[in-house]
N, C-alpha and C positions, 0 to 999 in steps of 0.2 A: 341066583334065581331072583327074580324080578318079583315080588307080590303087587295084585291088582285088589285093588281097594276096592270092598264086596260094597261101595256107596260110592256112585260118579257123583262128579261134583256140578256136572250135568243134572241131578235132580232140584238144585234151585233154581236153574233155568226152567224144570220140568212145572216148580209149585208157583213159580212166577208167570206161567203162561196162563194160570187161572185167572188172573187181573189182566189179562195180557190187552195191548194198546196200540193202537197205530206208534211205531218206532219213532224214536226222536233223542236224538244224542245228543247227550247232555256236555257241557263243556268237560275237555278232557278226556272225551270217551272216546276209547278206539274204535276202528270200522274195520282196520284189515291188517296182517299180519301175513310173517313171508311162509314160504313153507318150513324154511328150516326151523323156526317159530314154530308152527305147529307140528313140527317132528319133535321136538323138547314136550311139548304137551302131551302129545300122544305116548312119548316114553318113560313122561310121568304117569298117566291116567293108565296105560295100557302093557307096558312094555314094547311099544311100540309095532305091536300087533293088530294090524288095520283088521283085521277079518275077524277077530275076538271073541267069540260067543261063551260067557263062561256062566252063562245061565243065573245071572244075578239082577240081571232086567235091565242090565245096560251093554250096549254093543257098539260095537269097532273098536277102532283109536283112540278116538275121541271119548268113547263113553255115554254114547248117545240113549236117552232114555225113548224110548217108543213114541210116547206123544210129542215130546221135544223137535225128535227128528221128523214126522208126519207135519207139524206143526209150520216148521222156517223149510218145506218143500224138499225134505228127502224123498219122501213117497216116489219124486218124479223118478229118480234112481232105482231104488229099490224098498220091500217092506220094510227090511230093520238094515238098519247103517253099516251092521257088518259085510252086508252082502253087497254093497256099494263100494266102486273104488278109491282107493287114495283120494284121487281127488275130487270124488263126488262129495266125500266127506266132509272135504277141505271147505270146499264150496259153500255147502252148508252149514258148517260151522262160521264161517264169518256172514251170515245172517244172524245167527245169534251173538255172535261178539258185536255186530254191526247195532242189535236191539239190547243187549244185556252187559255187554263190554266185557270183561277180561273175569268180573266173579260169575260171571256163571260154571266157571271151574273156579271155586272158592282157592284152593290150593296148588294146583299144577298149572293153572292163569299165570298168577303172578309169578311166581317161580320161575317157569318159563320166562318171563319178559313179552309175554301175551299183550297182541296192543305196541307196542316202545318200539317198533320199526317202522308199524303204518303201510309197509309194502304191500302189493296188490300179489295176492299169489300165482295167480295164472294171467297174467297181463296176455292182453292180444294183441297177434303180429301189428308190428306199425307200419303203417302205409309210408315211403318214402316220398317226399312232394315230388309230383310233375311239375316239370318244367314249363312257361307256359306256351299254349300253341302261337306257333306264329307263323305272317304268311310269307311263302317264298318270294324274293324278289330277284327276274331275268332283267340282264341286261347281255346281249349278242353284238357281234362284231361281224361285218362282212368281208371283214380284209386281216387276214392271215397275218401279216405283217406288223399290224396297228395294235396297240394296248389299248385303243380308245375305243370305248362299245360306240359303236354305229347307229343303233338303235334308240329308243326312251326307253327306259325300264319301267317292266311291267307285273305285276303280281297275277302268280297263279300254284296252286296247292298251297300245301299249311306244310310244318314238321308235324311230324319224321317225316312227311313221304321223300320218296329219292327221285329226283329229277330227272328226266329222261325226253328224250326226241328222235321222231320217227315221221314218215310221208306218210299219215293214214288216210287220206285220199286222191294219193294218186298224179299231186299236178305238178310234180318235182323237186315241192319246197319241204323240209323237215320243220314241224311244229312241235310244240312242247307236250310234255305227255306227265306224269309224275304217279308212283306207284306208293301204296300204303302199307309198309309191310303186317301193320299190326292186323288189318281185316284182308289181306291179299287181292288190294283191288285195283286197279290200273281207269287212271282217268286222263282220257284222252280228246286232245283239241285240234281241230282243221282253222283254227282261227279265233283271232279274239281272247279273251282272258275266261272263258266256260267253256266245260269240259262237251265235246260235243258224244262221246261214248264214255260210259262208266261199265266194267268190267272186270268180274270178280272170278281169278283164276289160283291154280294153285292156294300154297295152304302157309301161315305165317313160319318164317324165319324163311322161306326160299328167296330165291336172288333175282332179280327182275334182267331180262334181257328184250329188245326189238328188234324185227327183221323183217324184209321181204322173202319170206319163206318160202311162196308162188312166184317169187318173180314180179308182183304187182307191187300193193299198198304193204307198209310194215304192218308187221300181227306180232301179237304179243306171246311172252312163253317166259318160263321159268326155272331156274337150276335149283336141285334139290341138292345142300352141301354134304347131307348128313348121308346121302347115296349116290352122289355123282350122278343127277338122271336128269337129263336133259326132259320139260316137255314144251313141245312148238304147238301153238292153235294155229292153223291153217284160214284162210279164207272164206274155205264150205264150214266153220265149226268145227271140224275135225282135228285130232291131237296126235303129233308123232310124240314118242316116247322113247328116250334112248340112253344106254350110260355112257360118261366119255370123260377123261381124269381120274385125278385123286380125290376131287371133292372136300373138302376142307374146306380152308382159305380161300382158294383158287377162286377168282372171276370169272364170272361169265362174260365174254366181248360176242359179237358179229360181223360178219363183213362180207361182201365179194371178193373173198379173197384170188380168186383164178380170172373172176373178169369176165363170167358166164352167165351175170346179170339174174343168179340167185342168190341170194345172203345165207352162209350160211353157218355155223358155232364155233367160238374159239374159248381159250383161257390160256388166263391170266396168275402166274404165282409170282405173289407179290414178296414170299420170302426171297427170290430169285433172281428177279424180273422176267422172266421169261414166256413168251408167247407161244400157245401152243395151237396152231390153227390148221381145223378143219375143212376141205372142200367137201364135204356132204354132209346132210343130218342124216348121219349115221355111226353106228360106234365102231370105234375100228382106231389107227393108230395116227397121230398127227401128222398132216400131210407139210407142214412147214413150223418149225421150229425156232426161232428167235428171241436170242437176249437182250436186251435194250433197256437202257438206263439202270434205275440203281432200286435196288430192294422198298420194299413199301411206297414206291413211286403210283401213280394213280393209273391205270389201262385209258387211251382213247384210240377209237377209230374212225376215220373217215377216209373220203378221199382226196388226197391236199393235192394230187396235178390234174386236175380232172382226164383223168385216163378212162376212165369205166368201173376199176380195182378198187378195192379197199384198203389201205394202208396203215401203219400202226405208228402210236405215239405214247406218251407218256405226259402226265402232271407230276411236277414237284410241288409238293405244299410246301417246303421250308423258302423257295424263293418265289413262289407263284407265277411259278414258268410254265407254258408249256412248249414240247419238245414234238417235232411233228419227223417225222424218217420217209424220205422220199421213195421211189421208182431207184433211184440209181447211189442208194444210200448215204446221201447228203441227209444232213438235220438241221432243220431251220427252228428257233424259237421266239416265243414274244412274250411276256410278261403282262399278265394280262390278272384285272379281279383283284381282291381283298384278303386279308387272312382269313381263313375259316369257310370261304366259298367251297359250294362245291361245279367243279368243272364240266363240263360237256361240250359236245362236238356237233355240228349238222351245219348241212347245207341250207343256210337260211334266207339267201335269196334265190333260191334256184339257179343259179349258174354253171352248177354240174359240181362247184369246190366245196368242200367241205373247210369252216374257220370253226373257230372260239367261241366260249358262250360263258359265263358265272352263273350260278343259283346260291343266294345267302338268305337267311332268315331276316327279315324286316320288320 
């Protein structure tokens, strides 16, 4: 059995508080100590019984005397120390070791090793550095064939947003578009390097997709992984909502795939490669099924023979290829962009074909 010393050694902290001083540590003086440090104190002073009331005028763990503890801002906790938790204790107690150091427990201080580690007891979560922002930089090709962008490069979003291209107004050409996953917002350009609509859909970690969902301009929509639920914004504002997959990993693509000149869901498993595409936004079971290329390869679609149809391809990162699968399943590839780019597809002259495009941080 433990006996508890009918005198804390917390009462010369109590007779010192009467000169008591704005704090100032003196060389050599501790400020803070670990917990397991003050589990040694406490099961000297107390038997290691934080809740202690043994009616001798000092209370908890520590042995806190009443004016002591009111004194270095127990009160905020609770009246007497016992009734405060572990680590409100703790807390408070390294305000007084912080102004008094290690004798204010004349005996169960030192003994312990009060003070001799310096550790912070309850240290707070550390923020990991961000990375810093930076902005995207496009460079596009016209010609399906050629590794050599066509175009000047041009900057438009920051990181993280994901890169994306869509026709949002309608005059044939796909322009740049780039979504934000952290605020779920989609900012979207008809031209130029400024977003001409900023749009805030769905909710962070969903999967950003664009389509001609009426048949007109691409609108924006989003796949939820954690429930496989497809939702599309339409052109009036209005939102379909629909489940379709496994939801996981699995990508979201779009396309014409039948050629009926509406766009409309597919996915992508990348543990697989496998395409699973829809002809309507609706849930139901895939209307066309395709394996193509090789596991964790990247989803693209466009249209590579200007037919009217949507077609499916693939990016490899390890050789910065892309792999494009025709009408009469020929594959044609070109080598195109940086390591670390990320890929995208659109018709970026308007000629009905869909080529090439990089996005990398600049």
């Amino acid at each position: 059995m433990t006996t508890i010393r009918r005198k804390s050694a917390l009462a010369t902290a109590t007779v010192l508080l009467a000169l008591a001083a704005p704090v100032v540590l003196g060389p050599g003086q501790a400020s803070a100590a670990s917990v397991g440090t003050w589990d040694k104190v406490a099961q000297c002073e107390s038997g290691g019984n934080w809740s202690i009331n043994t009616h001798n005028g000092y209370y908890g763990g520590l042995q806190f005397s009443p004016s002591t503890w009111l004194a270095y801002g127990g009160g905020q906790y609770a009246p007497y120390a016992h009734q405060a938790t572990k680590q409100q204790q703790i807390l408070t107690a390294e305000k007084v070791l912080a102004s008094q150091g290690p004798g204010a427990w004349p005996s169960c201080g030192p003994k312990a090793g009060l003070g001799a580690d310096h550790e912070n007891p309850y240290p707070g979560p550390v923020t990991p550095p961000q990375p810093p922002v930076k902005e995207l930089g496009w460079y596009l090709s016209d010609n399906a064939g050629s590794g050599v962008s066509t175009r000047p490069e041009f900057g438009f979003g920051n990181t993280p947003m994901v890169p994306l291209a869509g026709d949002f107004d309608g005059d044939g050409k796909d322009t740049q578009a780039a979504y934000d996953p952290t605020t779920s917002t989609f900012h979207l350009a008809n031209s130029g390097n400024t977003a001409q609509a900023t749009l805030v859909f769905g909710n962070p970690g969903n999967r950003p997709v664009l389509g001609r969902w009426d048949g007109t301009t691409s609108q924006i929509g989003v796949y939820q992984p954690e429930s496989g639920t497809f939702h599309l914004r339409h052109d009036n504002g209005t939102v379909t909502s629909f489940a379709y997959g496994n939801g996981g990993d699995w990508r979201p693509i779009a396309g014409d795939w039948d050629g009926n000149g509406t766009v409309t869901v597919g996915l992508y498993d990348p543990a697989t490669g496998t395409f699973y595409l829809r002809n309507s936004n609706t849930a139901g079971n895939a209307d066309q099924t395709i394996t193509f290329g090789n596991s964790n390869n990247i989803p693209l679609t466009g249209d590579w023979d200007h037919t009217g149809h949507t077609n499916i391809g693939v990016y490899m990162p390890d050789n910065r290829t892309f792999y494009f699968r025709h009408d009469d399943g020929t594959v044609t590839s070109v080598t195109y962009g940086d390591a670390g780019d990320t890929p995208l597809t659109g018709d970026w002259d308007g000629d009905g074909r869909a080529t090439q495009g990089a996005v990398h941080p600049r």
